[in-house]
N, C-alpha and C positions, 0 to 999 in steps of 0.2 A: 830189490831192497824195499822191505813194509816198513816205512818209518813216518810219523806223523809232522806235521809244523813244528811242533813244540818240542820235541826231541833233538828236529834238525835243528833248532835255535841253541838249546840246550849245550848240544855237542858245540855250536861254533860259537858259541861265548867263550869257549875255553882258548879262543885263539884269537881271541880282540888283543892288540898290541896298541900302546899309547906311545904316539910318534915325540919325537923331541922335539920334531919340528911345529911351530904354532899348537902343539895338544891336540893334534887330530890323533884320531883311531883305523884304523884299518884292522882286517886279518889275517894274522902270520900262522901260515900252517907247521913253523918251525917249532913252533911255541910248543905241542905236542907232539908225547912218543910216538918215533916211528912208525910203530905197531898201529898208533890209532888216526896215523891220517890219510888212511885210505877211506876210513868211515867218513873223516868231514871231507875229504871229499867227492864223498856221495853225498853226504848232508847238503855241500853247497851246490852241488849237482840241483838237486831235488828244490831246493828252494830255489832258484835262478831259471827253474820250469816252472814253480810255482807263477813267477813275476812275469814269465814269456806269454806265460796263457790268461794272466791278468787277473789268478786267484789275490793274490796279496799285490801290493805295491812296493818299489825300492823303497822306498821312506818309510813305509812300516815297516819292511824286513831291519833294515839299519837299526830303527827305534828299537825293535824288539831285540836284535843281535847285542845292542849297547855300542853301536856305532855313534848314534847322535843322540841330542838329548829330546 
């Protein structure tokens, strides 16, 4: 899969879920058609290697996903 950061961001913004609980966020791969969450999850595949090899950090993926502010 060739996909860049920003794409992979792109695609999992569509599955940030705003919890009842306290206003946290997470993300629900439910939130998207079937059809397209095999892509985020390669999207989130691909950034969660990002953070292993210590191109990006958890705290910017979040910020940038619309996880935290």
């Amino acid at each position: 899969m060739s996909i860049s950061y920003e794409e992979a961001v792109s695609k999992l913004k569509k599955a940030v879920k705003t919890s009842h609980i306290d206003n946290q966020k997470h993300l629900d791969l439910t939130l998207v058609d079937p059809i397209q969450r095999e892509d985020l999850q390669k999207a989130l595949m691909f950034v969660k290697a990002m953070i292993v090899r210590g191109e990006i950090s958890d705290s910017q993926f979040k910020s940038d996903v619309g996880l935290e502010a």
